[in-house]
C-alpha positions as CSV (number, residue, x, y, z in Angstrom):
1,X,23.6,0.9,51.1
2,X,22.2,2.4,47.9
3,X,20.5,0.7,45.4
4,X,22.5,-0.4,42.3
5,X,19.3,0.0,40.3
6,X,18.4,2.9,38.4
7,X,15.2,3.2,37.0
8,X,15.6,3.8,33.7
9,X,13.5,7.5,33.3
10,X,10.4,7.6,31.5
11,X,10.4,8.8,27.8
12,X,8.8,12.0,27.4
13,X,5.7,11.7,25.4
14,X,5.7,14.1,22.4
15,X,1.9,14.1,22.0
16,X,-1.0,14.9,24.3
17,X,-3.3,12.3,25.5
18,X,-7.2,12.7,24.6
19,X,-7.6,13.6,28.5
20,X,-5.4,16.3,28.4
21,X,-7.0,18.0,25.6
22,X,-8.5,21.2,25.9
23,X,-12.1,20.9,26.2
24,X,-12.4,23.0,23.4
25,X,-10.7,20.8,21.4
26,X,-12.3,17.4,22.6
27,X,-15.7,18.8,22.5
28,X,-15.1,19.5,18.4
29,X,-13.6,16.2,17.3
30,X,-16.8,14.3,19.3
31,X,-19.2,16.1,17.9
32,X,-17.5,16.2,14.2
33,X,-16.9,12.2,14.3
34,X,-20.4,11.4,15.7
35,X,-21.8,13.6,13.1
36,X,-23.9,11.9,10.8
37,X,-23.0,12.3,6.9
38,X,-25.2,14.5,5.0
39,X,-25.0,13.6,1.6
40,X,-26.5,16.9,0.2
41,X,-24.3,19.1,1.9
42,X,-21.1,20.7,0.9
43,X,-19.0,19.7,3.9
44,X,-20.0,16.8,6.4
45,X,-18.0,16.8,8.5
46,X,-15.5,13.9,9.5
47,X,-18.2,11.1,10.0
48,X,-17.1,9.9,6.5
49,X,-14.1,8.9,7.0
50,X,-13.1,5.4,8.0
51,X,-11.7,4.4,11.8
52,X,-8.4,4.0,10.3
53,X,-8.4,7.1,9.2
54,X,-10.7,8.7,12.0
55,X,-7.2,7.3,14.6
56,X,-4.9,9.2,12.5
57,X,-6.4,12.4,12.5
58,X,-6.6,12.0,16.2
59,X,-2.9,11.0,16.4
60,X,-1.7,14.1,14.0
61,X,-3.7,16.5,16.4
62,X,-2.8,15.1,19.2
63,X,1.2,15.4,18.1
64,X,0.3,19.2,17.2
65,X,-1.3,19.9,20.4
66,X,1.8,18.0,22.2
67,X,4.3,20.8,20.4
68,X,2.3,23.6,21.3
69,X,2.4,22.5,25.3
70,X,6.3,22.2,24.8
71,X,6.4,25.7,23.4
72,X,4.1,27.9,24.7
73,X,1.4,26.6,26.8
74,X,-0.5,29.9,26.8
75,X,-1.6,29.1,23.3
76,X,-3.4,25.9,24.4
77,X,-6.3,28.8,25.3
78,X,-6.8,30.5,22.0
79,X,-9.4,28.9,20.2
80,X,-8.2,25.6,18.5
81,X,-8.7,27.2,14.7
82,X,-7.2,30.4,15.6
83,X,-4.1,28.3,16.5
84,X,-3.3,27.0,13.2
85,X,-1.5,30.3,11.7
86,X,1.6,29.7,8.6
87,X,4.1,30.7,11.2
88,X,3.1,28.1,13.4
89,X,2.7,25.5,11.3
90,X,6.1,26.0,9.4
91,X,7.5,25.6,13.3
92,X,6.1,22.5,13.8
93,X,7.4,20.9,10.5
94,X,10.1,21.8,11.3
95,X,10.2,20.2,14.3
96,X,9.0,17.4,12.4
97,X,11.7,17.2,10.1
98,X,14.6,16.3,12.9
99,X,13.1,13.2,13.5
100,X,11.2,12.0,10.8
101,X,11.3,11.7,6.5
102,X,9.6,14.0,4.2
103,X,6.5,11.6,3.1
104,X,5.9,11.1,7.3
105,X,5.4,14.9,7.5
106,X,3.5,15.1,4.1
107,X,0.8,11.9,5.9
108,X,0.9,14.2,9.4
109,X,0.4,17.4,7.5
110,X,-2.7,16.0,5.5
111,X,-3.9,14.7,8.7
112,X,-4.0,18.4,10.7
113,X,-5.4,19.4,7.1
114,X,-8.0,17.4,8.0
115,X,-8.4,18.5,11.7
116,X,-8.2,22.0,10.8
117,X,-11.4,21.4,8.9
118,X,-12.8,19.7,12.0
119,X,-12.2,22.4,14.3
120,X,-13.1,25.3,12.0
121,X,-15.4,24.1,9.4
122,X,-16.0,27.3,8.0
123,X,-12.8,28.5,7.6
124,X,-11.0,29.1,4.4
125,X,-8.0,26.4,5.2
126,X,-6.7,27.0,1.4
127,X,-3.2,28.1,2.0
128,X,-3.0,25.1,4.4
129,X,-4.1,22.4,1.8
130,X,-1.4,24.1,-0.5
131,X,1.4,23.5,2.0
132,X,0.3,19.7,2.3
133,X,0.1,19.3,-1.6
134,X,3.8,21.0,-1.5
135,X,4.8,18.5,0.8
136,X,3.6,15.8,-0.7
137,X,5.0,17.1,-4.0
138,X,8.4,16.9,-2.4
139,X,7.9,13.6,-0.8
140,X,7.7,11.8,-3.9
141,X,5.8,8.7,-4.7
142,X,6.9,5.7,-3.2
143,X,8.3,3.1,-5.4
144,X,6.5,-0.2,-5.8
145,X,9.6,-3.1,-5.8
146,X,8.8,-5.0,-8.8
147,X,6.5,-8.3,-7.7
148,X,8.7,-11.7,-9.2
149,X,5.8,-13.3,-9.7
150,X,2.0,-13.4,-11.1
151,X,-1.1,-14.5,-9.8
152,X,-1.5,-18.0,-11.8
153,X,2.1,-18.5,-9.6
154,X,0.1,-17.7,-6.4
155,X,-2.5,-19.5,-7.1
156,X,0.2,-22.7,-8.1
157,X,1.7,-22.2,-4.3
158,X,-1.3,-22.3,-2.6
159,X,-2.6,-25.3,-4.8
160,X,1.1,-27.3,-4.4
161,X,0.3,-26.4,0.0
162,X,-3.0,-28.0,0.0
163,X,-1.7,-30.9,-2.3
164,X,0.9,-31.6,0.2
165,X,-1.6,-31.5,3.0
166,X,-3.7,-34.3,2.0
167,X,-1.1,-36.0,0.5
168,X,0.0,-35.9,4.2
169,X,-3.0,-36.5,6.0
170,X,-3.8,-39.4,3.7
171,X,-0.2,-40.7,4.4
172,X,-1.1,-40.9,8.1
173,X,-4.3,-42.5,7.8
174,X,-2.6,-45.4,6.2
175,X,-0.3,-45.3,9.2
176,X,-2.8,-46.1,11.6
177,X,-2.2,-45.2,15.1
178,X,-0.8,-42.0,14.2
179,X,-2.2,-38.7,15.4
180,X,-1.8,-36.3,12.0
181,X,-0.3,-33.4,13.3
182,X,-1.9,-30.2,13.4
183,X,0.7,-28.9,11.6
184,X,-0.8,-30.1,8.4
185,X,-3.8,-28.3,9.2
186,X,-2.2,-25.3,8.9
187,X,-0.7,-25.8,5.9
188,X,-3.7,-26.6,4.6
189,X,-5.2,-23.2,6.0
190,X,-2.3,-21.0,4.6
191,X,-2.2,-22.9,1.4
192,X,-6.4,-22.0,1.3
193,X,-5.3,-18.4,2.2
194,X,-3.0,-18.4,-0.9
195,X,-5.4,-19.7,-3.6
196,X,-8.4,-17.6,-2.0
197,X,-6.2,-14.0,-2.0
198,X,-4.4,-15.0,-5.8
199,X,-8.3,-14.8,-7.4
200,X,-10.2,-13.0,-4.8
201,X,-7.1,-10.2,-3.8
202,X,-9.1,-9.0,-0.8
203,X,-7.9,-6.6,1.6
204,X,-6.3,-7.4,5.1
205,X,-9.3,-6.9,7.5
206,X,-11.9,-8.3,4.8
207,X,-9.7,-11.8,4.3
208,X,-10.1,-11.6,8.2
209,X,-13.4,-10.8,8.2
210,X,-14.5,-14.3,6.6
211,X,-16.9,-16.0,8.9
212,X,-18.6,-19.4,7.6
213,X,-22.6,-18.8,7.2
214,X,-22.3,-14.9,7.2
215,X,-20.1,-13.3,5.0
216,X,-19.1,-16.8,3.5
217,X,-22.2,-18.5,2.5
218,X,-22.3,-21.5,0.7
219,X,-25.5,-22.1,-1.6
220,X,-25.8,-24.7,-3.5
221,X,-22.6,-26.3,-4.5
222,X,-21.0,-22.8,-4.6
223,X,-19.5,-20.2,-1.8
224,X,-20.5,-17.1,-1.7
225,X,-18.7,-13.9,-0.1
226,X,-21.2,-11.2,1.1
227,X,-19.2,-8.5,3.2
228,X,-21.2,-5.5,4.0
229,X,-20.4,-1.9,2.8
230,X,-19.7,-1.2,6.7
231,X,-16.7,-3.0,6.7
232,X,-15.0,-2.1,3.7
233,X,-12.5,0.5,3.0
234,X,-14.8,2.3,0.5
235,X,-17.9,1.7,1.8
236,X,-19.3,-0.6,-0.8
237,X,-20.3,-4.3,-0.5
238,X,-18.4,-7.0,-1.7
239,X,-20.9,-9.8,-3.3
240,X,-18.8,-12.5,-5.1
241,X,-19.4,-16.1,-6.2
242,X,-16.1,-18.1,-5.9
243,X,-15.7,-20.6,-8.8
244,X,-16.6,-24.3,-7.8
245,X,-13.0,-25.5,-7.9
246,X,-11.6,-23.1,-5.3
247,X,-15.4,-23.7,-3.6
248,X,-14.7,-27.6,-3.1
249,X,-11.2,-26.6,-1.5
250,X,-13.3,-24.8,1.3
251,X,-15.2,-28.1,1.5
252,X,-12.0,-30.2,1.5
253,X,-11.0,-27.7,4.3
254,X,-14.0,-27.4,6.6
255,X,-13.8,-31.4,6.0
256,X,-10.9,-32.6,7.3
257,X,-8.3,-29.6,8.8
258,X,-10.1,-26.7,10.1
259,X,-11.5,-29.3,13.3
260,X,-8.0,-30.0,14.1
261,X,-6.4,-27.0,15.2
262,X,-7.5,-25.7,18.6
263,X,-10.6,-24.3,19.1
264,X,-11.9,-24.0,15.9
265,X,-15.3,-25.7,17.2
266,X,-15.7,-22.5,19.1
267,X,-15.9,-19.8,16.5
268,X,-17.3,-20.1,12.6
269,X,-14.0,-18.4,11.6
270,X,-12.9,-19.5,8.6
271,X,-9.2,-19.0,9.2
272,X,-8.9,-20.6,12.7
273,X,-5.9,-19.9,14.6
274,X,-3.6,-22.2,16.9
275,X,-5.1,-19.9,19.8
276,X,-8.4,-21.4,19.8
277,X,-9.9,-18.1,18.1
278,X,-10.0,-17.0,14.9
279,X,-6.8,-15.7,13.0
280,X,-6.9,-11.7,12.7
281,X,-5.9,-9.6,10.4
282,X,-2.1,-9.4,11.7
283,X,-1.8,-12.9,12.0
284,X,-3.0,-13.5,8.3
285,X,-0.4,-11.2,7.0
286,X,2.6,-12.9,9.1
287,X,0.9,-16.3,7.5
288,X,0.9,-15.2,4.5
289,X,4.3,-13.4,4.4
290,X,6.5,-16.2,5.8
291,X,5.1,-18.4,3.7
292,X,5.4,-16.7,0.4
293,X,9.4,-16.2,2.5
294,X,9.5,-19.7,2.6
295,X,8.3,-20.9,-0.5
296,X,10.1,-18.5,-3.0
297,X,12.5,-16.3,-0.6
298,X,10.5,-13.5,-2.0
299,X,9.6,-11.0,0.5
300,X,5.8,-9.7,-0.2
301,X,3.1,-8.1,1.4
302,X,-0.1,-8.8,2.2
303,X,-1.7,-6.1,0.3
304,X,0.8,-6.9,-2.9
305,X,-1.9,-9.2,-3.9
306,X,-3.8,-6.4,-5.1
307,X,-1.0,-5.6,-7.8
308,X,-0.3,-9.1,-8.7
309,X,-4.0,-9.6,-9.5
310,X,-4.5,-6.6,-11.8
311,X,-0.9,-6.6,-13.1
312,X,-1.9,-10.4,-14.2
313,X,-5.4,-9.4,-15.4
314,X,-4.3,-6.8,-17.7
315,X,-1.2,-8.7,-18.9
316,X,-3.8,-11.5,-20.2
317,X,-6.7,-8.7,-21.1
318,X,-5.3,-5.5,-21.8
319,X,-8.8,-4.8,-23.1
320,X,-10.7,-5.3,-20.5
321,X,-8.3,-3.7,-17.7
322,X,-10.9,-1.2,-16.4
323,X,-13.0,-4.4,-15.0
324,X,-10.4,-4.6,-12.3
325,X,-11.8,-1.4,-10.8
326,X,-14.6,-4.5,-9.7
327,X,-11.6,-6.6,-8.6
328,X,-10.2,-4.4,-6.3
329,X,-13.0,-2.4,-5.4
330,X,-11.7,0.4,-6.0
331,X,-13.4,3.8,-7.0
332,X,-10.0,5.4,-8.2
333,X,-8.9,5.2,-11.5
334,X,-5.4,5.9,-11.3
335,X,-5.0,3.1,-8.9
336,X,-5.7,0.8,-11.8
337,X,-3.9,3.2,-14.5
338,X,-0.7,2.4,-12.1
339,X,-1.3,-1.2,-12.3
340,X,-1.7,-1.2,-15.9
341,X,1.3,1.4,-16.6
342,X,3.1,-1.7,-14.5
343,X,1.7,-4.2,-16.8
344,X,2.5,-2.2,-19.7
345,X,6.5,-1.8,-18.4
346,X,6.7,-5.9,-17.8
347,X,5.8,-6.6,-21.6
348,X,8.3,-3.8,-22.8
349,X,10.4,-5.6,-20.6
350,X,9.8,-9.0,-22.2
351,X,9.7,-7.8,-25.6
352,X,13.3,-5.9,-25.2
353,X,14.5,-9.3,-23.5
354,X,13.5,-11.4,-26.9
355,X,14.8,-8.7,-29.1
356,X,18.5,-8.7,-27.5
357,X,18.3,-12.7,-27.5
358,X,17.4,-12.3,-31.4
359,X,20.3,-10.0,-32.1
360,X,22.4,-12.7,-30.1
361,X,21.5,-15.8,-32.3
362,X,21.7,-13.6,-35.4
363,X,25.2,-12.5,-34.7
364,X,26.4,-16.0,-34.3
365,X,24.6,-17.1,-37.2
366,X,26.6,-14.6,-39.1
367,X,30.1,-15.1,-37.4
């Protein structure tokens, strides 16, 4: 009797796995990404760039490479540079196009821009970087959803989280022979999470990367945060002294809450998770995301933090906006321009909100 079960058949993978590469090909990108960065040359090769970046320049050539198998394998023996010809290229984002938007193709097409110069360093690859800027031109910016709220409100929700999480604990110690849920713990931990981000707007893998007696020190009465230029996105150390109000929450924290979740005397994390490890970078941002969902029914990311704090900064000092570069850690100005162009739109906004309420008063004052 035949089986009623069909196997469902296995998806055809439109990229080429690193082992299938042609040696050519694999023998380039390891040499290029171990490459050490030569600060006094012209072009350095990929070692630069960070392993984020370093994955998707693997992934986009990988994709390429996957194309070329599926429509003419012979090519895979030409030498990888001599591959990349405008005929080709306008074939595969093409391909491209059938499945995916136009600011996809522009990220993929930046990416081969990038491998191109990996696998022929000393080719002119000019007529390439034009097609990517013309893609990106055509992609468009993507548009930041205006942020409901500023930082002083972050700060208020994490403050208001911890508040309710002694309130709680204290509640229960009154109680007696009550166990105080770990739950409270948590909320305490997210509602840290909140107040640290709102004045500190770190990124993702840095807020993760706190670790109690390395890169958080406490000295003194204060907490330090010391995170090495190796681990941040553009290569420069963070060093920052958090202000003694926000330092005696880590000390309420570490105190009371952090011992009762599971695990936490196993790791010197300061974000421990229910797991018994410490919370990563992904887990953070769900953290922080449902609760900013729960608290406001506001749905914000992670790295909107980043906005909020120098949208807020430059909405109380327009003056001194360029001192956010510090803030962020950021090397690019127009990344802060941007911010303070948002700024700058929220006040109109305000102002034209007081004018039209003006006009209303004066019109029934008249009538």
């Amino acid at each position: 009797m035949p089986s009623r079960y069909n196997p469902r058949p296995k998806r055809k993978l439109r990229h080429l796995p690193i082992s299938d590469w042609p040696v050519g090909d694999r023998d380039l990108f390891n040499r290029a990404l171990a490459a050490k960065v030569d600060p006094f040359a012209e072009e350095s090769g990929s070692a630069h760039f960070r392993p984020a970046t370093r994955a998707s320049i693997i992934y986009a050539w990988r994709r390429w490479l996957g194309w070329l198998l599926a429509e003419d394998p012979s090519v895979l023996a030409v030498a990888p540079a001599l591959r990349i010809t405008p005929h080709r290229m306008t074939a595969f984002f093409a391909h491209l196009g059938k499945t995916n938007q136009t600011r996809s193709i522009a990220a993929m097409a930046r990416f081969l821009c990038y491998g191109a110069q990996i696998v022929g360093p000393t080719m002119d690859w000019l007529w390439l970087k034009k097609v990517c800027t013309r893609l990106e031109g055509q992609a468009g910016r993507r548009k930041n959803p205006p942020i409901p709220f500023n930082g002083r409100q972050l700060l208020d929700l994490g403050l208001k989280l911890m508040d309710g999480a002694v309130a709680e604990l204290e509640s229960t110690i009154r109680a007696k022979n009550t166990v105080p849920p770990k739950r409270i713990a948590i909320d305490h931990r997210d509602g840290l999470l909140l107040a640290i981000l709102a004045i500190f707007p770190l990124r993702r893998g840095n807020i993760a990367s706190l670790v109690i007696g390395e890169s958080l020190v406490k000295v003194g009465d204060l907490w330090q945060v010391r995170i090495s230029g190796a681990f941040v996105k553009n290569q420069e150390s963070l060093d920052a002294t958090l202000p003694a109000w926000i330092g005696k929450r880590i000390d309420e924290h570490l105190a009371y809450f952090r011992s009762m979740i599971f695990g936490s005397s196993r790791h010197n994390g300061l974000w421990a998770s229910v797991k018994g490890q410490p919370a990563g970078g992904d887990a953070l941002y769900a953290a922080f995301t449902s609760r900013i969902k729960n608290l406001t029914g506001h749905h914000i990311r992670l790295h909107d933090v980043r906005a909020i704090a120098v949208t807020t900064w430059t909405l109380e000092d327009p003056a001194g906006s360029s001192a956010a570069r510090d803030l962020l850690g950021n090397r690019d100005p127009r990344i802060i321009q941007d911010h303070y162009n948002r700024a700058q739109a929220i006040q109109a906004s305000r102002l034209m909100a007081l004018l039209k309420k003006q006009v209303r008063m004066d019109a029934k004052a008249n009538k």
